[in-house]
FIKOLZA-1660 file (N, C-alpha, C; in steps of 0.1 Angstrom, whole numbers, plus 5000, padded with zeros to 4 digits):
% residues 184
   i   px   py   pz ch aa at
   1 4976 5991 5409  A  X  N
   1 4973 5986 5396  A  X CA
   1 4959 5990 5391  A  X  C
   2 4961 5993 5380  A  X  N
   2 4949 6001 5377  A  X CA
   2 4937 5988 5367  A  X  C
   3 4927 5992 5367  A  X  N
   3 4920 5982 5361  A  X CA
   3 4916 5985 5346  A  X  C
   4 4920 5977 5332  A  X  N
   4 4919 5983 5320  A  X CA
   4 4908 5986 5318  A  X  C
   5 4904 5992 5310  A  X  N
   5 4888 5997 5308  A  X CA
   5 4889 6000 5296  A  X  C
   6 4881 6001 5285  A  X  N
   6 4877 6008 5270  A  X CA
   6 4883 5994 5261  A  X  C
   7 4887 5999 5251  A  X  N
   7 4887 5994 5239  A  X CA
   7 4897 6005 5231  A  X  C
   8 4909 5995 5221  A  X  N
   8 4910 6003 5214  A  X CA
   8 4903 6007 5197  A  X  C
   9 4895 5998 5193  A  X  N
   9 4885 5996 5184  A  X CA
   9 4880 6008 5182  A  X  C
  10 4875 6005 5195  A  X  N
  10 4863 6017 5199  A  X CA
  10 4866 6031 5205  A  X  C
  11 4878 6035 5203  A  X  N
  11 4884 6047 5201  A  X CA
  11 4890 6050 5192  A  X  C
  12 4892 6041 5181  A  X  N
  12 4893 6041 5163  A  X CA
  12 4880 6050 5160  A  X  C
  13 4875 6041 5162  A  X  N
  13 4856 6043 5157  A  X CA
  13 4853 6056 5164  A  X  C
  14 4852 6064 5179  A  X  N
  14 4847 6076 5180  A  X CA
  14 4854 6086 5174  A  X  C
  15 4870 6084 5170  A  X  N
  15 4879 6096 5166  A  X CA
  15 4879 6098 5151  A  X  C
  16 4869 6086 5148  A  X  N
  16 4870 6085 5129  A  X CA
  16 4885 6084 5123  A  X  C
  17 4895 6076 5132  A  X  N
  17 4907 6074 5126  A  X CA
  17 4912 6056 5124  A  X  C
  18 4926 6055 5119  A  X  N
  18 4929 6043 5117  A  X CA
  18 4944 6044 5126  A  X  C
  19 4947 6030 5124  A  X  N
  19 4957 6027 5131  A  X CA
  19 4969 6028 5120  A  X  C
  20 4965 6036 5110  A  X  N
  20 4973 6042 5100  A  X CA
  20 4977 6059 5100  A  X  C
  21 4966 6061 5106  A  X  N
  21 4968 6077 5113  A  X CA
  21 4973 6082 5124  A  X  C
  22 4965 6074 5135  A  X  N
  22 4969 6071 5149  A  X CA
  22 4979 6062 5153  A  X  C
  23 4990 6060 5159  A  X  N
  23 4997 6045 5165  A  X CA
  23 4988 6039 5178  A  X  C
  24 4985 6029 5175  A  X  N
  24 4977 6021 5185  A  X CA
  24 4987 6021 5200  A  X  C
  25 4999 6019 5198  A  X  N
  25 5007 6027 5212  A  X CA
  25 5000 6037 5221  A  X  C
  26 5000 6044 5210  A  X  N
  26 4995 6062 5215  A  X CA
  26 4975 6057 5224  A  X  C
  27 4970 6050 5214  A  X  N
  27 4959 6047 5222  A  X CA
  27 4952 6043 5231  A  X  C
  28 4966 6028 5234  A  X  N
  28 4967 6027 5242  A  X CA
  28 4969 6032 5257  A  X  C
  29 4981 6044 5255  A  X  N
  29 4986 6050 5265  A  X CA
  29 4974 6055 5267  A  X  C
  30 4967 6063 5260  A  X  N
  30 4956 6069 5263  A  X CA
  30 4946 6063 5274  A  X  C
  31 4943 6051 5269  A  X  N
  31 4929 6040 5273  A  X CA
  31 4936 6044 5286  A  X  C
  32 4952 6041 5294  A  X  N
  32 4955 6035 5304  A  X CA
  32 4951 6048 5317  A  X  C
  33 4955 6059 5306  A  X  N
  33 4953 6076 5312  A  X CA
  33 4940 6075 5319  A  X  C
  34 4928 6074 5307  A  X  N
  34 4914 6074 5311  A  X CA
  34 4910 6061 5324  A  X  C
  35 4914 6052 5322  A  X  N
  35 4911 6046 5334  A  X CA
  35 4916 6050 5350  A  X  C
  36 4925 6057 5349  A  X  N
  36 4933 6059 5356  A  X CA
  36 4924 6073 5364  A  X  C
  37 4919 6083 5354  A  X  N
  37 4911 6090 5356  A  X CA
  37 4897 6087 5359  A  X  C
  38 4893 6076 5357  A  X  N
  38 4881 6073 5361  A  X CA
  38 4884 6068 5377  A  X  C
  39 4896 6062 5381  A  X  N
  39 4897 6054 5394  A  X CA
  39 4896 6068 5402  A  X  C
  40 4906 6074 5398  A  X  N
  40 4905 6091 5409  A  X CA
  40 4893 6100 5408  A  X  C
  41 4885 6099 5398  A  X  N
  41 4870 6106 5402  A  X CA
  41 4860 6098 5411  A  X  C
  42 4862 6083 5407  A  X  N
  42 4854 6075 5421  A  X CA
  42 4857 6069 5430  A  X  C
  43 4873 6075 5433  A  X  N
  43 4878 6066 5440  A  X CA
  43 4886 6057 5445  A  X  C
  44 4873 6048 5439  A  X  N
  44 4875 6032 5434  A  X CA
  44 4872 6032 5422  A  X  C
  45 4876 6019 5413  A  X  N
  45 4871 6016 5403  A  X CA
  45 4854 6007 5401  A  X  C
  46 4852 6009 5419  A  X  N
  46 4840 6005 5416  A  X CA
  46 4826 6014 5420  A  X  C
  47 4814 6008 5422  A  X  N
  47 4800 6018 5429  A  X CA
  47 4799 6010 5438  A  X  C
  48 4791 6019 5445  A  X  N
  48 4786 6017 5457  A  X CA
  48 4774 6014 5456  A  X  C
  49 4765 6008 5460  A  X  N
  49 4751 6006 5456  A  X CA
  49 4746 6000 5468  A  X  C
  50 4732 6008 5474  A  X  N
  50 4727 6002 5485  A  X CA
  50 4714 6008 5484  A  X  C
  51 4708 6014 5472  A  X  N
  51 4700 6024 5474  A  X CA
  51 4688 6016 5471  A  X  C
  52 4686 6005 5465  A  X  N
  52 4673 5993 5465  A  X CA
  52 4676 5987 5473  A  X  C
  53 4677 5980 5484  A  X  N
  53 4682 5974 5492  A  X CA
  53 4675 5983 5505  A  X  C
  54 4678 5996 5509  A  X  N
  54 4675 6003 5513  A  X CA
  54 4658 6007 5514  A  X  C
  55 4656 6010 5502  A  X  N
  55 4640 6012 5499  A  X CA
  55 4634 5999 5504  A  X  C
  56 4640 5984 5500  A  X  N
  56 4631 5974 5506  A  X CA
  56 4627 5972 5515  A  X  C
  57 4636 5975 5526  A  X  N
  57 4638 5970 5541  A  X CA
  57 4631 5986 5545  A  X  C
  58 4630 5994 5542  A  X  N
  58 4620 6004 5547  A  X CA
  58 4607 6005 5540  A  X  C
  59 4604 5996 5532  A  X  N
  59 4593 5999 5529  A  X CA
  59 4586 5985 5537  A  X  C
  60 4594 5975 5542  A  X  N
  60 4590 5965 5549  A  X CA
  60 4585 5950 5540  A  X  C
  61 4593 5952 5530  A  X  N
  61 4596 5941 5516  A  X CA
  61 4610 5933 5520  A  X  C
  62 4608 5919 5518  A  X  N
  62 4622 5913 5523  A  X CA
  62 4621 5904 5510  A  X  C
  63 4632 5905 5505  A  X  N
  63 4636 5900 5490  A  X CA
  63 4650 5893 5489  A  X  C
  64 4652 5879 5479  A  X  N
  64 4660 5875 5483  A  X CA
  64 4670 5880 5468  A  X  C
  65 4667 5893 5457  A  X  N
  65 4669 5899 5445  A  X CA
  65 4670 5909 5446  A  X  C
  66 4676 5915 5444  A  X  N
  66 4684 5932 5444  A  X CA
  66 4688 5935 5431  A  X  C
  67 4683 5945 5430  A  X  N
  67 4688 5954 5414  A  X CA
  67 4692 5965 5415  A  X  C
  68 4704 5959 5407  A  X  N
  68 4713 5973 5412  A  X CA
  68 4713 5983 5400  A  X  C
  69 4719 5994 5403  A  X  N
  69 4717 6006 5399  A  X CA
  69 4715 6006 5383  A  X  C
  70 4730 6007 5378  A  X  N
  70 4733 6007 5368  A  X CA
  70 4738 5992 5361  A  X  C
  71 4734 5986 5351  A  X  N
  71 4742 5970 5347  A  X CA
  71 4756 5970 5355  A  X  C
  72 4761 5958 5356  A  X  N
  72 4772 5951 5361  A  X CA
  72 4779 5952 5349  A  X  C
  73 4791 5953 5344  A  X  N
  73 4801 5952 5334  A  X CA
  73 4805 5936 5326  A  X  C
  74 4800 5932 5319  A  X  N
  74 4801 5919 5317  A  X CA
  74 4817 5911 5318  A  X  C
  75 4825 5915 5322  A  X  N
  75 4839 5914 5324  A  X CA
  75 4842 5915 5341  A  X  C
  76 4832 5920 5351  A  X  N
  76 4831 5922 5359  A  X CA
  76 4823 5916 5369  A  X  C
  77 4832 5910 5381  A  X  N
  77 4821 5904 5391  A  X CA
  77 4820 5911 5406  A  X  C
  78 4810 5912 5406  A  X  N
  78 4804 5923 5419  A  X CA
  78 4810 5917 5432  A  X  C
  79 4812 5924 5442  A  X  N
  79 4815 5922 5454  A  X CA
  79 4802 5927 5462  A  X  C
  80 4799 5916 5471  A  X  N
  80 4788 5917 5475  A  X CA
  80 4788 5913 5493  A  X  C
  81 4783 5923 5500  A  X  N
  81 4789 5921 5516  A  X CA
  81 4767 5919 5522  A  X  C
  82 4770 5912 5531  A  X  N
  82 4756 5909 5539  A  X CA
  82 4757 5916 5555  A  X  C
  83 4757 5927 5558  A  X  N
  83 4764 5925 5570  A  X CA
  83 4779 5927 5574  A  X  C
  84 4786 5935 5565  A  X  N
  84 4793 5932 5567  A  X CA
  84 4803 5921 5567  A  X  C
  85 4796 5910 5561  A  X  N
  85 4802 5898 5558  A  X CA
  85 4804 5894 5545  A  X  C
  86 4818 5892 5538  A  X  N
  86 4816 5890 5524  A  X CA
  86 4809 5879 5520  A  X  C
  87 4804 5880 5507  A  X  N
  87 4794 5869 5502  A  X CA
  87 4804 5861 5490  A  X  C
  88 4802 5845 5488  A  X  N
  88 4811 5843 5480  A  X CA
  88 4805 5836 5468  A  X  C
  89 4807 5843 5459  A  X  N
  89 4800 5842 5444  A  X CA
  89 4797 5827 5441  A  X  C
  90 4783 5826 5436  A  X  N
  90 4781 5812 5434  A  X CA
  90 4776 5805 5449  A  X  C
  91 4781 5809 5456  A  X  N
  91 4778 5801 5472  A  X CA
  91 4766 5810 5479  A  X  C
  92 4769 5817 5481  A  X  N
  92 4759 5830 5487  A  X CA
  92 4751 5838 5475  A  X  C
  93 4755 5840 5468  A  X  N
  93 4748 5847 5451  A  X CA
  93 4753 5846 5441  A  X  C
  94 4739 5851 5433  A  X  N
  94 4747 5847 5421  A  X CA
  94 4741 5860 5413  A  X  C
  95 4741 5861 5402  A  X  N
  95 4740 5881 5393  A  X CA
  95 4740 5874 5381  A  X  C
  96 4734 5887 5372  A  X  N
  96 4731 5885 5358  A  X CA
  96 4735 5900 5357  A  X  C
  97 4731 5904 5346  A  X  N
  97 4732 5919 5344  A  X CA
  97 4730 5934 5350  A  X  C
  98 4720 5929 5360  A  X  N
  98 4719 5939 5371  A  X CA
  98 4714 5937 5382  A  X  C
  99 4710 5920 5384  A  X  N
  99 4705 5918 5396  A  X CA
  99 4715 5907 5400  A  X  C
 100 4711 5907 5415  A  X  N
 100 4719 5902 5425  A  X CA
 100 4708 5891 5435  A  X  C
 101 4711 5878 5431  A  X  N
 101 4700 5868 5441  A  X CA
 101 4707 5863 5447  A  X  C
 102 4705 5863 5460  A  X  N
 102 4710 5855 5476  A  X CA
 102 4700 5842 5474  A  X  C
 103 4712 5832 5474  A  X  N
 103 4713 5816 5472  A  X CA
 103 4713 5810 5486  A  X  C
 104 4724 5818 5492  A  X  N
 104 4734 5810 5508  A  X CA
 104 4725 5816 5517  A  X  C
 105 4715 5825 5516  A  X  N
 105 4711 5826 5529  A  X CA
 105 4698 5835 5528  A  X  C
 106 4690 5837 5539  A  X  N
 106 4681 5843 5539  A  X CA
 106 4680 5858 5539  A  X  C
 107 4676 5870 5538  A  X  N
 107 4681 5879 5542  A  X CA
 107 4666 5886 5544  A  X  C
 108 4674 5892 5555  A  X  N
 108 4660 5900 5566  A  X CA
 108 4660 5916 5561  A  X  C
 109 4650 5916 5569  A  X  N
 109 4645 5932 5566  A  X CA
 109 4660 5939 5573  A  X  C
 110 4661 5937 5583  A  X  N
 110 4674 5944 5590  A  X CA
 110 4688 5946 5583  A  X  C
 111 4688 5936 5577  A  X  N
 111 4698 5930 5566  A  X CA
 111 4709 5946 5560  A  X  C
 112 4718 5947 5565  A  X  N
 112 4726 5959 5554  A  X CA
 112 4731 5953 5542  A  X  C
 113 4732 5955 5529  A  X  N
 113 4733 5944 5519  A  X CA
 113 4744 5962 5510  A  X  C
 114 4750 5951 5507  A  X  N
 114 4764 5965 5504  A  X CA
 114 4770 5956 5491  A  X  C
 115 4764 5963 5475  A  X  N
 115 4773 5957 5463  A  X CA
 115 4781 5964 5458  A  X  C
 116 4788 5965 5454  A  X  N
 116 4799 5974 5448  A  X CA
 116 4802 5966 5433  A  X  C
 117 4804 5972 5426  A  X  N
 117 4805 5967 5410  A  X CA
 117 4809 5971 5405  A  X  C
 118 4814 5972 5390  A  X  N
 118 4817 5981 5378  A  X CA
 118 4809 5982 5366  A  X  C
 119 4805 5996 5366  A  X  N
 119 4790 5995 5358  A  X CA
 119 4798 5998 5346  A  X  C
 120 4785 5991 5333  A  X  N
 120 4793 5987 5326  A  X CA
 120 4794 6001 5313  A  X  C
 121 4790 6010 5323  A  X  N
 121 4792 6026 5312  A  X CA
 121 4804 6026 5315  A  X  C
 122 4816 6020 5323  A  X  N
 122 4828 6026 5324  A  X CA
 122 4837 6030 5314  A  X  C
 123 4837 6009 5308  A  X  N
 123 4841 6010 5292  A  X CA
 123 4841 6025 5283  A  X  C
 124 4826 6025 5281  A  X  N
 124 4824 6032 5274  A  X CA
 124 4834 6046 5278  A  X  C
 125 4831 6051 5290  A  X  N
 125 4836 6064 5293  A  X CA
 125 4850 6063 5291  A  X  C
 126 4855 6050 5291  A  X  N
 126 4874 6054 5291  A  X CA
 126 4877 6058 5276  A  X  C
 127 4865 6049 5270  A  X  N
 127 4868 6052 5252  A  X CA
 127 4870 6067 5251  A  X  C
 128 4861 6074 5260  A  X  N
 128 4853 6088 5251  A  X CA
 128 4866 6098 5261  A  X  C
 129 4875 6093 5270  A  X  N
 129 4882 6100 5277  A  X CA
 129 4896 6103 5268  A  X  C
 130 4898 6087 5264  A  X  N
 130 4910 6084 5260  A  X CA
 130 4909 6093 5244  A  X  C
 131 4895 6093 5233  A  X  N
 131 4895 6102 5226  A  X CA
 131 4895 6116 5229  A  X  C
 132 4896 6122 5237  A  X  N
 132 4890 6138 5240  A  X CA
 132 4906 6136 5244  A  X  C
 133 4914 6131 5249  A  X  N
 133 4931 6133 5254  A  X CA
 133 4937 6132 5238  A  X  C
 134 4932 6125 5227  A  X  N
 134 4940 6123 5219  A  X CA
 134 4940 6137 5211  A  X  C
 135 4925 6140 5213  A  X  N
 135 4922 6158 5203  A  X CA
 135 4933 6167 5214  A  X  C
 136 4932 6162 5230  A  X  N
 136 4936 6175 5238  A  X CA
 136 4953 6179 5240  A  X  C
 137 4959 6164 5232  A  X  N
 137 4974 6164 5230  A  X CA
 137 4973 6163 5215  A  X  C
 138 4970 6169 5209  A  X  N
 138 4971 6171 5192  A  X CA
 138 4978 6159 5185  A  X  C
 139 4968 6148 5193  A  X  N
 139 4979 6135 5185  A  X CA
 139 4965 6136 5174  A  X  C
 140 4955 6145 5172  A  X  N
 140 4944 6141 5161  A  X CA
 140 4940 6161 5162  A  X  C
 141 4940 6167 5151  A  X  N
 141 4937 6181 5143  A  X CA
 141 4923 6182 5147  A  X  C
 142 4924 6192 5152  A  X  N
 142 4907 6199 5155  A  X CA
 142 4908 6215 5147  A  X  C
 143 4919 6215 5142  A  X  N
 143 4917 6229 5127  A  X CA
 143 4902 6228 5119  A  X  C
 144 4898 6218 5114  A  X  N
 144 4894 6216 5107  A  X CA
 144 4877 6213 5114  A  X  C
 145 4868 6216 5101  A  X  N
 145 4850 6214 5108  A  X CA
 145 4848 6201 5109  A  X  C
 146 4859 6192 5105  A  X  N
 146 4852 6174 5113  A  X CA
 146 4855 6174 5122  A  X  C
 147 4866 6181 5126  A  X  N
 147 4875 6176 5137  A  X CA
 147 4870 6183 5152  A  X  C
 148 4866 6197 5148  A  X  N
 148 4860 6203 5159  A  X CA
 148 4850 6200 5161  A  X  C
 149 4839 6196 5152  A  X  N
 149 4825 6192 5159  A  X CA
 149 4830 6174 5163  A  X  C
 150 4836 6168 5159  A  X  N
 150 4840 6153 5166  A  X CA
 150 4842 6158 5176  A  X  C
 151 4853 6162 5184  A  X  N
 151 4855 6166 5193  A  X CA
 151 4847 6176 5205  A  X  C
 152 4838 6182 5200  A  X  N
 152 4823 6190 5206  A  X CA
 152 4813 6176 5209  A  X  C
 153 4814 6169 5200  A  X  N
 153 4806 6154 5206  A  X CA
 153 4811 6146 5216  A  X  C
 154 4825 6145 5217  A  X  N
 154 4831 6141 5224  A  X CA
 154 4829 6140 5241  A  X  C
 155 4834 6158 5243  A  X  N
 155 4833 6167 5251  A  X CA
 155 4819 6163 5260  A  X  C
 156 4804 6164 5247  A  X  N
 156 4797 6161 5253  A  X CA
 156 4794 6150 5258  A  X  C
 157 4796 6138 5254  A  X  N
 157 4795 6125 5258  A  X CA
 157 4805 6123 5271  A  X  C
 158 4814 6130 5272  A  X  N
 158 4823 6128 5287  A  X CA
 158 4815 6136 5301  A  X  C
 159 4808 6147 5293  A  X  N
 159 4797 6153 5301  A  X CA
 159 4787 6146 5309  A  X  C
 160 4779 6136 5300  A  X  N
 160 4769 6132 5302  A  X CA
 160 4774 6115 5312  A  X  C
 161 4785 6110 5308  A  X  N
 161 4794 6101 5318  A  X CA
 161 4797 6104 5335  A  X  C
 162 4801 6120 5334  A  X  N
 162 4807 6129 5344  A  X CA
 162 4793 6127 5355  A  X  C
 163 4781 6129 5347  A  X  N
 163 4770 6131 5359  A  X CA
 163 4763 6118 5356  A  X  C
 164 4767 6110 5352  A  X  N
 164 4764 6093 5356  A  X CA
 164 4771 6088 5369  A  X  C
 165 4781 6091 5370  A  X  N
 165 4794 6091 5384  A  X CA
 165 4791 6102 5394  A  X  C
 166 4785 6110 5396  A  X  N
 166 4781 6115 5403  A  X CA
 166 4765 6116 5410  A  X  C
 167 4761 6105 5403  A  X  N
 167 4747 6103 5404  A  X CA
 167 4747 6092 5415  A  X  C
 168 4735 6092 5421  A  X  N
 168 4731 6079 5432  A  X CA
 168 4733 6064 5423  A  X  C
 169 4735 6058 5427  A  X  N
 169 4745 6052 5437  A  X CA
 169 4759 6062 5445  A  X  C
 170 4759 6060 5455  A  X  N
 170 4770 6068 5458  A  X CA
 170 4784 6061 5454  A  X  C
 171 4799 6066 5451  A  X  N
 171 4809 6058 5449  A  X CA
 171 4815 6051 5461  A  X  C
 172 4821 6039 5459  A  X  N
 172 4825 6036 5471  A  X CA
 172 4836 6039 5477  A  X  C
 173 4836 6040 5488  A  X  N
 173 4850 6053 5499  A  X CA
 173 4850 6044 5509  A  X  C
 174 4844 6033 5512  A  X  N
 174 4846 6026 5524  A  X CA
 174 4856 6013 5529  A  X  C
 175 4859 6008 5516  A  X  N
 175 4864 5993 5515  A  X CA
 175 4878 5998 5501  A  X  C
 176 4883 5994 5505  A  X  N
 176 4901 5993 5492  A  X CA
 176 4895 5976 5489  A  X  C
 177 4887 5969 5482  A  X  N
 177 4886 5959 5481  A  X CA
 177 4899 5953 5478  A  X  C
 178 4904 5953 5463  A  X  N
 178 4917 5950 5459  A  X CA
 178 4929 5950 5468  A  X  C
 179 4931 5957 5477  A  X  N
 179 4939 5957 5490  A  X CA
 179 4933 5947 5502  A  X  C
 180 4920 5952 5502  A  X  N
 180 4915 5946 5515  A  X CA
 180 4916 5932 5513  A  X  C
 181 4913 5922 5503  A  X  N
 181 4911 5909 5503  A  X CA
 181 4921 5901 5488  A  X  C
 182 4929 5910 5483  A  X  N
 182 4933 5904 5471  A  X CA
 182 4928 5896 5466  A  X  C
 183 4909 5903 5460  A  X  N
 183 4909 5894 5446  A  X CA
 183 4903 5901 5437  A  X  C
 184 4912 5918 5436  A  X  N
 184 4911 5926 5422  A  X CA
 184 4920 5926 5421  A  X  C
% end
């Protein structure tokens, strides 16, 4: 099962159309494509994040607050391991937008501290995916000079998404969370 991502609003609004030009069907199917595409470029639908966590405990800083990479997805709640031991939201931590504070326990310098999340550029990316499919199956005319430079914007904005997902944080490859503990 794949996890929804984007908006159909907000793939009205980047394609400059209506639900009088477009069928919101079609946009949908789209949204479902792009996420679907985002799960197979990382993976997972989630990151991996360990790279502040990392720097503390080698620099010899023990913190009971972690900031993670990129924001948390406001629809989204992080999975958070101490050790290898899952941590249980509210009990062990608790998060705001990009940080992560250990409540349930102390955590040492030794400490491996492993978040995984969904950052909250994903949305966005599924919008700009699910548009660039709709130009790339001619359900929307790129004949014309709106349509080709819309779509040159597009292009570029999936660009600049592409090497956000390839960027540090690494993706996570280690845990099928949603399999492993059924609670995605």
């Amino acid at each position: 099962m794949v996890v929804t991502l984007g908006g159909t609003t907000a793939v009205y609004r980047i394609t400059r159309r209506t639900t009088d030009e477009v069928a919101e069907a079609d946009v949908v199917s789209e949204l479902e494509s792009a996420a679907r595409t985002i799960v197979a470029q990382t993976t997972r639908q989630y990151m991996f994040d360990r790279q502040n966590a990392t720097f503390l405990r080698a620099s010899g800083v023990v913190s009971q607050v972690y900031e993670t990479y990129f924001a948390i997805a406001s629809a989204a709640v992080p999975v958070v391991y101490v050790n290898s031991i899952l941590m249980v939201e509210d009990t062990d931590y608790t998060y705001t937008t990009s940080v992560i504070t250990f409540t349930g326990q102390t955590i040492s310098s030794g400490d491996v501290i492993e978040i995984y999340y969904q950052p909250d550029f994903f949305d966005d990316y599924a919008n700009y995916i699910a548009a660039e499919n709709m130009y790339s199956t001619a359900l929307i005319d790129t004949s014309n000079a709106v349509g080709k430079a819309s779509y040159d914007t597009i292009k570029e904005k999936i660009r600049e998404y592409k090497a956000l997902i390839s960027y540090k944080p690494h993706v996570a490859k280690a845990r099928d969370h949603k399999n492993s503990y059924g609670i995605f």
